[in-house]
C-alpha positions as CSV (number, residue, x, y, z in Angstrom):
1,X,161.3,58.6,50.8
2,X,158.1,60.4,49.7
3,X,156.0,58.1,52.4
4,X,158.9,59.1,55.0
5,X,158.4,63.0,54.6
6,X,154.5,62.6,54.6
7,X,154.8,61.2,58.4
8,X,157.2,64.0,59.6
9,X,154.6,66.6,57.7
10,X,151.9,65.4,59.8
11,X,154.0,64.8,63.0
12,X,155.1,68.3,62.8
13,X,151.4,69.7,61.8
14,X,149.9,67.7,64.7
15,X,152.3,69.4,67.3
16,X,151.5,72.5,66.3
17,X,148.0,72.1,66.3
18,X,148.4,71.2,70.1
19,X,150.6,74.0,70.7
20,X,147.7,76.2,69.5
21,X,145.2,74.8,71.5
22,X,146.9,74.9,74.5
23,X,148.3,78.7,74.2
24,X,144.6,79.5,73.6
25,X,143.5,77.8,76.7
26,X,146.3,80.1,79.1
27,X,145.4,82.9,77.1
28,X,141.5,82.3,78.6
29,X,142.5,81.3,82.1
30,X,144.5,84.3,82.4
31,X,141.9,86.8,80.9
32,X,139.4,85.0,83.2
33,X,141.7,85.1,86.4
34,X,141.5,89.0,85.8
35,X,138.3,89.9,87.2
36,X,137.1,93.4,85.6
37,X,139.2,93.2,82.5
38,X,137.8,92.2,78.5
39,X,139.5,93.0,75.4
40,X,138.0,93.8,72.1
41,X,139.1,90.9,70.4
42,X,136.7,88.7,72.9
43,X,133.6,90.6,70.7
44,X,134.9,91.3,67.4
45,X,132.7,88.9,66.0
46,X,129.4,90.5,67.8
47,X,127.6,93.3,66.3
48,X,126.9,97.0,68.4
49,X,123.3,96.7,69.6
50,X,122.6,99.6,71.3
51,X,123.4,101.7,75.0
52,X,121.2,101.9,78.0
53,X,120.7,105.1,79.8
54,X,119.8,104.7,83.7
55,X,117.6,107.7,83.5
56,X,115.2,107.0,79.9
57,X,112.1,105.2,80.2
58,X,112.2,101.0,79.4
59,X,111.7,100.5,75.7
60,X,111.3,97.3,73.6
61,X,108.8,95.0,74.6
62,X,108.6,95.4,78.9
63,X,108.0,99.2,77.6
64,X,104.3,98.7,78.4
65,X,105.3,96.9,81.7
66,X,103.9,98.7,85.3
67,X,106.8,101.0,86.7
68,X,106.5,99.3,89.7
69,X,106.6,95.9,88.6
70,X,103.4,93.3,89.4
71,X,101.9,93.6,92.6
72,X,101.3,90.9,94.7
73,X,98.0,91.7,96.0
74,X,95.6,92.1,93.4
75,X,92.0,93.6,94.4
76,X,90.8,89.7,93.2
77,X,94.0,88.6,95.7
78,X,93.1,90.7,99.0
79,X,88.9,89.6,97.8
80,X,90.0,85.7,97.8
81,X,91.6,86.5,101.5
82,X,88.5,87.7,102.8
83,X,86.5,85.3,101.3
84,X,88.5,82.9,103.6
85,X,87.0,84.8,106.7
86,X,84.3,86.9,106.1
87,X,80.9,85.0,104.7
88,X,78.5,86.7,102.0
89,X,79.1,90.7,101.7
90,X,80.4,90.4,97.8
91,X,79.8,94.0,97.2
92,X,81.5,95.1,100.4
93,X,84.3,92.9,99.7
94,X,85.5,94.2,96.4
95,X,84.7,98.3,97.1
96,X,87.1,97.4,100.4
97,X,89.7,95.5,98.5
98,X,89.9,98.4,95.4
99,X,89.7,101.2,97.7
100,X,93.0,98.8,100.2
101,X,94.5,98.5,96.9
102,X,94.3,101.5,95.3
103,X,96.0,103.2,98.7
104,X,99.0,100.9,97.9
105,X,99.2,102.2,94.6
106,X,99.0,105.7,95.1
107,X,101.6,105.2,98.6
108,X,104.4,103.7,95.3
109,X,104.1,106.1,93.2
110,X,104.7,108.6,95.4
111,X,107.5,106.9,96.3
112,X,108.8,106.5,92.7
113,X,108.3,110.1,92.7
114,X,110.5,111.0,95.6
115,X,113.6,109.1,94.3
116,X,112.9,110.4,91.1
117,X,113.3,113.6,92.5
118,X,116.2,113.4,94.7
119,X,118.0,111.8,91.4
120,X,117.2,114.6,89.4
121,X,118.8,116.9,92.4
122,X,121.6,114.5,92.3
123,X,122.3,115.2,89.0
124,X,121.9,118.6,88.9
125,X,124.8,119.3,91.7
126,X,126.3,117.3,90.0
127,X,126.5,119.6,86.4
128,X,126.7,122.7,88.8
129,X,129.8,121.4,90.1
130,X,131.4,120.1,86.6
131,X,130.5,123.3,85.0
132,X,131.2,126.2,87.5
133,X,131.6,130.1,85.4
134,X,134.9,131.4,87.0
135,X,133.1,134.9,86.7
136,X,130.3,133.3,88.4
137,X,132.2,132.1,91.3
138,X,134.3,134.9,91.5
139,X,131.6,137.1,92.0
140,X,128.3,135.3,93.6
141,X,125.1,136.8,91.7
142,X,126.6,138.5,88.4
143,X,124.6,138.5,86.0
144,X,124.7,136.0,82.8
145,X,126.0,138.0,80.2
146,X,123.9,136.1,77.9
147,X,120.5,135.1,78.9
148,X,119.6,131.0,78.1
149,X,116.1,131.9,78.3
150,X,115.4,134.6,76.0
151,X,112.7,137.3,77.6
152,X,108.8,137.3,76.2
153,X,108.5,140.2,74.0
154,X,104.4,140.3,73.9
155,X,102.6,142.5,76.5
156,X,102.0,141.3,79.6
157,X,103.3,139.2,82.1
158,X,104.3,136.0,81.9
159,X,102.4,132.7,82.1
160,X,103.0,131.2,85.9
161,X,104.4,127.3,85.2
162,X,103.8,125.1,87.7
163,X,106.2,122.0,87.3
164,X,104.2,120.0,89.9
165,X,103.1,116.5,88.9
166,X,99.8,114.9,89.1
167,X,98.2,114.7,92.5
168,X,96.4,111.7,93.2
169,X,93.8,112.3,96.0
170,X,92.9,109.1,98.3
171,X,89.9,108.0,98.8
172,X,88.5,107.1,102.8
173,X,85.6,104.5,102.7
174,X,82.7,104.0,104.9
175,X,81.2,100.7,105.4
176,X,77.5,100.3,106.6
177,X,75.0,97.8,108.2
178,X,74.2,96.3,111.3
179,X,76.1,94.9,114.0
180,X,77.9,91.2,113.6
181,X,78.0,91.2,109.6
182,X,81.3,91.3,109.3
183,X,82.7,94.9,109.3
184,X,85.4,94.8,111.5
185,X,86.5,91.6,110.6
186,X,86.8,92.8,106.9
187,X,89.4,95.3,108.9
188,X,91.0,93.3,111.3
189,X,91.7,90.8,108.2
190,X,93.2,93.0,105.8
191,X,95.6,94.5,108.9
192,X,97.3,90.8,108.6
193,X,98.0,91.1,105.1
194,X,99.2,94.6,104.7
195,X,102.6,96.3,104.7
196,X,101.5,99.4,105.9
197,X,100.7,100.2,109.7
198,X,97.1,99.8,110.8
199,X,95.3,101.1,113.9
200,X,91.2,100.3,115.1
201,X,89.8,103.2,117.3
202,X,86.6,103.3,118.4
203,X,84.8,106.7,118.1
204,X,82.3,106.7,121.0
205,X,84.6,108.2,123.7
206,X,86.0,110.7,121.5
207,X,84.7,114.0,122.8
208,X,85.9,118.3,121.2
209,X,89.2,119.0,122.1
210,X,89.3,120.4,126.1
211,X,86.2,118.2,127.5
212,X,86.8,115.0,129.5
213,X,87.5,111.9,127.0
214,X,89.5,111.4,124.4
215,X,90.4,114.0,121.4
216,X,89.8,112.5,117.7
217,X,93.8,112.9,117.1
218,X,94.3,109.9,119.5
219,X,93.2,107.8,116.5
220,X,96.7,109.2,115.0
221,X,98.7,108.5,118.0
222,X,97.7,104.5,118.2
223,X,98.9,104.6,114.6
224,X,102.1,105.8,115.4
225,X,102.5,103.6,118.3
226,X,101.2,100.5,115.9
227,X,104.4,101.9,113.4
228,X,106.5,101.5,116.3
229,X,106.8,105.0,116.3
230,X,108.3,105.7,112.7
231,X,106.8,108.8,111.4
232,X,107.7,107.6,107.7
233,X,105.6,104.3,108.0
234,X,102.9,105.5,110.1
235,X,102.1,108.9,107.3
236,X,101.2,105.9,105.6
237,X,99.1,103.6,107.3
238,X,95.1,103.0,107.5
239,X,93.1,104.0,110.4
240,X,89.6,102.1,110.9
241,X,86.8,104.4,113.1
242,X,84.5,102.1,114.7
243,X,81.2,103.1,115.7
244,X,81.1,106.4,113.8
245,X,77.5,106.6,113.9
246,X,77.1,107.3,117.5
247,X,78.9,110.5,116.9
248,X,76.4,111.9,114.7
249,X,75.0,115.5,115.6
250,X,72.1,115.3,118.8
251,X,69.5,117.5,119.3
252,X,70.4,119.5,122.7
253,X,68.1,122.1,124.1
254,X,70.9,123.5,126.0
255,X,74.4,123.4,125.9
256,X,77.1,122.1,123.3
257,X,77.4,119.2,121.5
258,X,80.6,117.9,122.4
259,X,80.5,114.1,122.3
260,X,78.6,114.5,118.4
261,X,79.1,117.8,115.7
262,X,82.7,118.6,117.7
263,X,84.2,115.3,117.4
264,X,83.1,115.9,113.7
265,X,84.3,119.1,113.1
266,X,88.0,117.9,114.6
267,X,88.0,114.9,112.6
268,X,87.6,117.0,109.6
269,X,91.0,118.6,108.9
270,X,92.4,115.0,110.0
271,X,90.7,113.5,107.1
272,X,91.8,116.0,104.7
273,X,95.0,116.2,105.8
274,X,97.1,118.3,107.9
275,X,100.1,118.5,110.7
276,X,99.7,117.0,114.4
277,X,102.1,117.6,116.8
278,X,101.9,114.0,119.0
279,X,103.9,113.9,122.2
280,X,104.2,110.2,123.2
281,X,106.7,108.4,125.5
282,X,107.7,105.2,124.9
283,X,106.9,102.0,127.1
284,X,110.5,100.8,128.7
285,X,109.6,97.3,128.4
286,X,109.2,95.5,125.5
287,X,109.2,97.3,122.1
288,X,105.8,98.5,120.5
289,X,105.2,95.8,117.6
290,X,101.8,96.5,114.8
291,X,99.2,94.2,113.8
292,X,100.0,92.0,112.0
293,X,103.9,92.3,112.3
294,X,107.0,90.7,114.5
295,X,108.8,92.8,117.0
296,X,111.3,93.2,114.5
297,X,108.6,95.6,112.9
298,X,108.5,93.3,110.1
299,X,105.4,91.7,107.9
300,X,105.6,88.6,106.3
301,X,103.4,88.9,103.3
302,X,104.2,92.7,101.9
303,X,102.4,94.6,98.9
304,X,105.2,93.8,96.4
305,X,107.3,91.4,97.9
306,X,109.4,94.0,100.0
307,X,109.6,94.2,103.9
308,X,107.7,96.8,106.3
309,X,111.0,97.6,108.9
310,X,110.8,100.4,111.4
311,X,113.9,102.6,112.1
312,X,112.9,103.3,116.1
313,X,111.2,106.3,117.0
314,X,112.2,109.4,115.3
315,X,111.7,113.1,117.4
316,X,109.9,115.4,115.0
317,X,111.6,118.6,117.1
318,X,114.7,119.1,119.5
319,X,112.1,119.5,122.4
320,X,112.4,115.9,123.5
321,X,115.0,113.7,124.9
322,X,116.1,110.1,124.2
323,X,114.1,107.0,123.4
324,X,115.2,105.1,126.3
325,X,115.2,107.4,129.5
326,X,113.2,110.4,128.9
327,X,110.9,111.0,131.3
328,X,109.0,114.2,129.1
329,X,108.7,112.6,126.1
330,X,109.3,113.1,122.2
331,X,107.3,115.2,120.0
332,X,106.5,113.9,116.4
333,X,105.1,115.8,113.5
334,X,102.9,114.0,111.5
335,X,101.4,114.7,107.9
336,X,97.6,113.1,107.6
337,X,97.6,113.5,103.2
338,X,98.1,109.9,103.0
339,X,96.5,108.2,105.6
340,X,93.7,106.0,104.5
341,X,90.8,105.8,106.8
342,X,87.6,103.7,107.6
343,X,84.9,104.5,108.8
344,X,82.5,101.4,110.2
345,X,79.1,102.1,112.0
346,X,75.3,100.6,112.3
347,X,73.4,103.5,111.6
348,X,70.4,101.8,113.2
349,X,66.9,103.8,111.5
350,X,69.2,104.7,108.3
351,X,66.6,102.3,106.0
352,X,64.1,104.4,106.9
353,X,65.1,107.5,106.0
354,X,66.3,105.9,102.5
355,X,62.7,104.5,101.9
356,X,61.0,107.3,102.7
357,X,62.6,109.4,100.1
358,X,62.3,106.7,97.8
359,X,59.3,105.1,98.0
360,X,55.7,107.1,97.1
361,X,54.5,109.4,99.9
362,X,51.4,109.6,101.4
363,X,49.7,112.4,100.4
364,X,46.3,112.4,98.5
365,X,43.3,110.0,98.4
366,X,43.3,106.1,98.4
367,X,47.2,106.6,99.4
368,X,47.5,104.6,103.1
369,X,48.8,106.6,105.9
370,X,52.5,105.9,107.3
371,X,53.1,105.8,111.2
372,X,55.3,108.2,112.5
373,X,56.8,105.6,114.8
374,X,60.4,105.1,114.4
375,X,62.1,101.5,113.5
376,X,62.5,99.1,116.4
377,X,66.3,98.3,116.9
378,X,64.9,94.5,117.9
379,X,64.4,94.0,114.1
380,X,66.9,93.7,111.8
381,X,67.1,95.3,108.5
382,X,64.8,93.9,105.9
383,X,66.3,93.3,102.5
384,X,64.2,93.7,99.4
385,X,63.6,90.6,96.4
386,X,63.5,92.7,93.4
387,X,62.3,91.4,90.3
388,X,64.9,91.9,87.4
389,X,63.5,94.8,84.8
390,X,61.2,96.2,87.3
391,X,61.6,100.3,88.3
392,X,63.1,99.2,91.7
393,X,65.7,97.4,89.9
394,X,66.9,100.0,87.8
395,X,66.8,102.2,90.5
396,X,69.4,99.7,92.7
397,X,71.9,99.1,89.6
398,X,71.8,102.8,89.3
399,X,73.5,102.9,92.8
400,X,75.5,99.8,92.8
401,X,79.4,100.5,91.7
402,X,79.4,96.8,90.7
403,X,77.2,94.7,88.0
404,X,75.5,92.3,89.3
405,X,74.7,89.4,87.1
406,X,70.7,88.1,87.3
407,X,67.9,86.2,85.5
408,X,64.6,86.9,83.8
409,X,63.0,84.4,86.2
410,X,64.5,84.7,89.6
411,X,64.6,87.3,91.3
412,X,67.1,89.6,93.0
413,X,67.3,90.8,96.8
414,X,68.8,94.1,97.6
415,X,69.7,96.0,100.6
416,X,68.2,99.3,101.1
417,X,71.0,100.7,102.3
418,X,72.8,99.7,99.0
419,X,70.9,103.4,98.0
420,X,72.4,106.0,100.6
421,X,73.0,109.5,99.6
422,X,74.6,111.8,100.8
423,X,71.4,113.9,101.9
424,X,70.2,110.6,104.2
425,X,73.5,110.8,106.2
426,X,73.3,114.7,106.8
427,X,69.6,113.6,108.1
428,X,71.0,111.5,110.4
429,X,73.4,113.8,112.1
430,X,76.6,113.8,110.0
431,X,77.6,117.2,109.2
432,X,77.8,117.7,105.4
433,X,81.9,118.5,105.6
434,X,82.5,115.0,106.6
435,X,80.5,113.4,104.5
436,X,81.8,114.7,101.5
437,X,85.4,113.8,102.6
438,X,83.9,110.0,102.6
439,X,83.2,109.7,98.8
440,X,83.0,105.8,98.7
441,X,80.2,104.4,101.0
442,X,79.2,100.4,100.9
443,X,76.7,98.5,102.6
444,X,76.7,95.0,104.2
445,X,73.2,93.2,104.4
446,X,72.1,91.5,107.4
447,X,73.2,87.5,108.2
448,X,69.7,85.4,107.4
449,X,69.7,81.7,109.1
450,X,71.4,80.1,105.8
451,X,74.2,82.8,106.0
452,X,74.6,81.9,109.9
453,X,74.6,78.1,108.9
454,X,77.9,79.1,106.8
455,X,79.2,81.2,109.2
456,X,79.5,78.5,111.7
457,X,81.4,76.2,109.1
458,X,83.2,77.7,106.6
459,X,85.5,80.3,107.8
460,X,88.6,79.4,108.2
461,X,88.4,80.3,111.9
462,X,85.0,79.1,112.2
463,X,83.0,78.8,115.4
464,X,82.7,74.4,114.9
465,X,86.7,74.8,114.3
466,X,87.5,76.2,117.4
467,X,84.8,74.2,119.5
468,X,85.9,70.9,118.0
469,X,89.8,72.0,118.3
470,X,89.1,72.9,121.8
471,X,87.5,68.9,122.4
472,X,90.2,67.7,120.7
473,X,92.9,69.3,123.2
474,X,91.1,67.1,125.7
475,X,91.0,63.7,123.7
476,X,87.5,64.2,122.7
477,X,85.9,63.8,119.5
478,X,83.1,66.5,119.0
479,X,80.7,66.5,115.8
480,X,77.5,68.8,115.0
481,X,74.8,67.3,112.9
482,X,73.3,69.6,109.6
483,X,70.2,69.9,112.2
484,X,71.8,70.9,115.2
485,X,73.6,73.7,113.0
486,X,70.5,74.8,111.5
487,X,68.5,75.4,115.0
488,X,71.7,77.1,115.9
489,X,71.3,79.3,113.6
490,X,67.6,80.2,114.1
491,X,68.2,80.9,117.9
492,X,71.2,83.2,116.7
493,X,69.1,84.8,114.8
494,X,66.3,85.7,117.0
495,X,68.8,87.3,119.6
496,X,69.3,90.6,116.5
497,X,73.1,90.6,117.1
498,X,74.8,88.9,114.0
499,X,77.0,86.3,114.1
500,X,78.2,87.3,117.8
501,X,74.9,85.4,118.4
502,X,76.7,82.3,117.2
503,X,79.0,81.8,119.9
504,X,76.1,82.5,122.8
505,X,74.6,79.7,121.6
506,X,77.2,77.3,121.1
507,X,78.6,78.1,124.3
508,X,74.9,77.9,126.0
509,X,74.6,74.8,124.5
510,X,77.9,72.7,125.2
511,X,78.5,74.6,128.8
512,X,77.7,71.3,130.1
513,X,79.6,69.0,128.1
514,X,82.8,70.8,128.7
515,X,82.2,70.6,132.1
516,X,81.4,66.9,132.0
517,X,84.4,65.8,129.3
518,X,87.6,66.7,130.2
519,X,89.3,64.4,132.6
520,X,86.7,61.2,132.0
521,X,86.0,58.5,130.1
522,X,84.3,60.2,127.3
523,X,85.9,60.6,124.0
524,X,83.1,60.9,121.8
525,X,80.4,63.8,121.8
526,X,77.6,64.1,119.5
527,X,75.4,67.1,119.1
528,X,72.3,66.3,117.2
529,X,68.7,68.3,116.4
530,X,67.3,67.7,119.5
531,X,70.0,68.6,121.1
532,X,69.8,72.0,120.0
533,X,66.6,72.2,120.6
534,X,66.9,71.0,124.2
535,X,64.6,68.0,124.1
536,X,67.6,66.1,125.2
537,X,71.1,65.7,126.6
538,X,74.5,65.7,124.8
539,X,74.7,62.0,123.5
540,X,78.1,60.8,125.5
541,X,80.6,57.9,124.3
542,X,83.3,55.9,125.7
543,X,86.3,55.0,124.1
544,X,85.7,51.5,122.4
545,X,82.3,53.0,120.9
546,X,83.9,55.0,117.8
547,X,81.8,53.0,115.5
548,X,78.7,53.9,117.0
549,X,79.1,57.1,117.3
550,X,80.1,57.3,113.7
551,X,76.9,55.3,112.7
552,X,74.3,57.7,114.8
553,X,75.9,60.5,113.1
554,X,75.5,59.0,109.7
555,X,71.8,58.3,110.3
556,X,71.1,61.8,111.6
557,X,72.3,63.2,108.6
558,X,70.2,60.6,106.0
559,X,67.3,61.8,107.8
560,X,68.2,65.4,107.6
561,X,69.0,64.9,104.0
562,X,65.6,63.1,102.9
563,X,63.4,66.3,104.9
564,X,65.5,68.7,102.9
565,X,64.5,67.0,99.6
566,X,61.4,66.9,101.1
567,X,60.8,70.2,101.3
568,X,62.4,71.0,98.4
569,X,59.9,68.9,96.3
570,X,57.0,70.6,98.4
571,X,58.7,74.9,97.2
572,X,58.9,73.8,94.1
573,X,55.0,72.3,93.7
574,X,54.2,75.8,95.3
575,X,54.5,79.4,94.3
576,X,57.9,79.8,95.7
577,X,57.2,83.4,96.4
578,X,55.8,83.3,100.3
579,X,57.5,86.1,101.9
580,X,59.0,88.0,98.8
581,X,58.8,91.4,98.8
582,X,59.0,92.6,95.3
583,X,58.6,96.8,95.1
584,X,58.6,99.2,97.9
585,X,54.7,99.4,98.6
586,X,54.8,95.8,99.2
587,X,57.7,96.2,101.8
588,X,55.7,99.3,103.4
589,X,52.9,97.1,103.9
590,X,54.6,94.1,105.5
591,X,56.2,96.7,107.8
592,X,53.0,98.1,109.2
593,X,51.7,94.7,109.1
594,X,55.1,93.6,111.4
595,X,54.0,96.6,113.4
596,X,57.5,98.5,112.5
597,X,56.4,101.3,110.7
């Protein structure tokens, strides 16, 4: 009998164990099929940590983090992208890519501060509306009956308060050297990577305002037409000046200077900042897309991760009609405060003026006497191999705005232009006002042969690339040997035009082969040393041949490889200092010797 009423006892406590478990499971799918609803009893068991208020700064540990939130491009990021495209120029590169960098930052937090603002005006129609004085409403501008600020009793008048926040000021840069080192492709690189609208303009037809050419606030208009005319995006945009050396100030014995000091003295308040009035019409066609973006008006690669869209062209004043059929036009206001600009230019005879203030003069006995002939534009800027410790040394890393790492035994080469002023510029013709609206100023050093050697391979669209692609479109398999790139180079260099050179050679040099290729039975073409040099033709191969042409261009390279060790061995038995210039007096002397100065 006991064993009997054990089993019912555990029959009975089983079923109601399953009767429990299965009301708890409706309870949960009915709590959970009411979307929006919790009970207390679902978090009895979990302590109260704490509230979060939408308008109090982040605390804990992502208290320290940026406001903004981690940036995508870095100044290391937008340096690594140039390095893809632009060869040498490391000081150029990272002044560009902190100044490009440092715009985005200052464009986001005035951002941050606009919403902040609007939120605080939110809230504060908010309270006016929740907490409205019937007296006060009955009877617009009574008095408070008791003051919440109580009045300053001390003589006097009160302290003004300004509530305005920090202003951050931009920063425009200017970028010097001489033509084809790279300075508007550093420009025309970063325009592919930015989220911001970006406009080129060159500044030799810009003439004063009233004179045939174009006035300095067209620069303004190409960047509202690259923002497909959306005043918001384009107050924030870059502008690059090209060429803003050949509006320096002219000597005139008569007349006005309109094409030099008046396109200055417009660009000023541009620069600084201030309010243009633009009338532009819109093409009818299709619509105005920027560099670097879709016609959507959309970038692929923003700042931090968001999307550059443009709202359509937006009329500044009721003086204009519609975007699609008006035949006057729109008028858009435009604010300059935070418009980043570049200035690029050659400056050709700059050096000079910087070595003449710096190096000795010569005045008094023993001291040789300087030509008062003017550098030759045929030559190209001479760069200086300073020994580390030495006065000219000192006096460069005083300049530089980055260290630059360098040992006791070799020496360093420098760019004289690395030690502009301020006063060498106003020599040359720019008036004072604009040059003290520029405060960053970098210079880029002339290509040598080894730098056009890496020019013609390394980029990423380098000049080989293209030609080889171009072959390859045709069936044809082009290669250059390390020798014929080297006399390249040296025949580029001797024209004094950069790395434009490059392609006047190259193009010189296969005008025949392209001619001769397409459409025939060659598929291989082989440009070798001698080639380059013109002591013979293209070498030609038929299909069938691939592993003689691979084998000829093997052996030109062994043999290019055992001179360069060659000569290698022979620098390193010698001084190793032919050519080195390693103070100022030595350069001066070389120079007269060159027959420059």
């Amino acid at each position: 009998m006991a064993t009997t009423f054990s089993s019912a006892q555990k029959a009975r406590a089983s079923y109601i164990g399953f009767s429990i478990i299965a009301r708890s499971f409706a309870t949960c799918a009915t709590r959970n099929s009411s979307s929006g609803q919790f009970f207390r009893s679902d978090f009895s068991n979990q302590p109260f940590t704490g509230s979060y208020e939408a308008g109090q700064p982040t605390t804990g540990p992502l208290g320290e983090a940026p406001i903004l939130g981690a940036p995508r491009h870095t100044p290391k990021v937008l340096k690594q992208h140039l390095d893809q495209f632009v060869v040498g120029q490391e000081r150029a590169k990272k002044v560009l890519s902190v100044a490009v960098y440092n715009h985005y930052q200052r464009i986001q937090e005035l951002q941050r501060r606009e919403e902040e603002e609007e939120q605080r005006l939110q809230q504060r129609l908010r309270r006016d509306k929740s907490e409205i004085h019937p007296l006060e409403d009955e009877f617009p501008g009574h008095q408070e009956s008791i003051p919440t600020t109580p009045h300053d009793q001390a003589l006097g008048a009160a302290p003004i308060f300004d509530p305005s926040p920090l202003t951050l000021e931009k920063a425009n840069i200017l970028l010097l050297g001489p033509s084809g080192v790279g300075k508007t492709l550093m420009a025309k690189t970063l325009a592919r990577v930015l989220a911001v609208p970006f406009s080129m303009s060159d500044c030799t037809p810009f003439t004063q305002a009233g004179y045939i050419g174009e006035d300095a606030q067209v620069c303004v208009e190409r960047l509202l037409a690259a923002a497909n005319y959306d005043v918001v995006a384009a107050e924030q945009g870059i502008i690059c000046l090209d060429e803003v050396d050949k509006i320096a100030a002219a000597k005139t014995a008569h007349g006005k200077d309109v094409g030099g000091e008046g396109v200055q003295q417009a660009l000023l308040k541009i620069i600084e900042g201030t309010t243009l009035h633009i009338q532009a019409k819109q093409e009818r066609a299709a619509p105005r897309s920027a560099t670097g973006l879709d016609p959507s008006g959309s970038t692929g690669s923003p700042m931090y991760g968001g999307k550059y869209a443009s709202s359509g062209p937006t009329s500044a004043s009721g003086s204009g009609g519609s975007s699609s059929g008006s035949s006057k036009g729109e008028t858009y206001s435009i604010r300059t405060d935070n418009i980043l600009f570049i200035f690029t230019g050659a400056f050709i005879g700059l050096n000079k003026i910087i070595l003449n203030r710096v190096s000795k003069g010569s005045i008094g006995f023993g001291s040789p006497i300087r030509s008062s002939s003017s550098l030759s534009s045929e030559n190209p800027d001479m760069t200086l191999s300073v020994k580390p410790g030495s006065e000219e040394s000192k006096l460069f890393e005083k300049h530089l705005p980055f260290f630059t790492p360098s040992s006791p035994d070799q020496s360093t080469r420098y760019n004289p232009l690395d030690l502009v002023e301020p006063s060498d510029l106003q020599t040359y013709g720019m008036i004072p006002e604009l040059v003290g609206r520029i405060p960053i100023t970098t210079a880029l050093s002339a290509l040598d042969e080894e730098s056009l050697v890496r020019v013609l391979t390394e980029p990423r669209n380098s000049l080989v690339r293209q030609y080889e692609h171009m072959f390859q479109l045709s069936g044809v398999e082009l290669r250059f040997t390390s020798g014929s790139l080297r006399e390249i180079a040296k025949s580029s260099l001797g024209m004094g035009t950069g790395a434009r050179g490059l392609r006047t050679c190259v193009e010189r040099l296969l005008g025949e082969a392209m001619f001769e290729a397409p459409g025939s039975s060659i598929k291989h073409i082989l440009i070798t040393e001698a080639v380059a040099q013109r002591k013979q033709a293209p070498i030609y191969l038929a299909r069938g041949q691939q592993h003689r042409f691979h084998t000829m261009f093997a052996a030109e390279e062994e043999e290019w490889e055992a001179r360069m060790r060659q000569r290698r061995g022979e620098q390193a038995n010698g001084d190793g200092r032919d050519g080195e210039m390693g103070s100022f007096e030595e350069y001066r002397e070389k120079s007269k010797a060159a027959g420059v100065m």
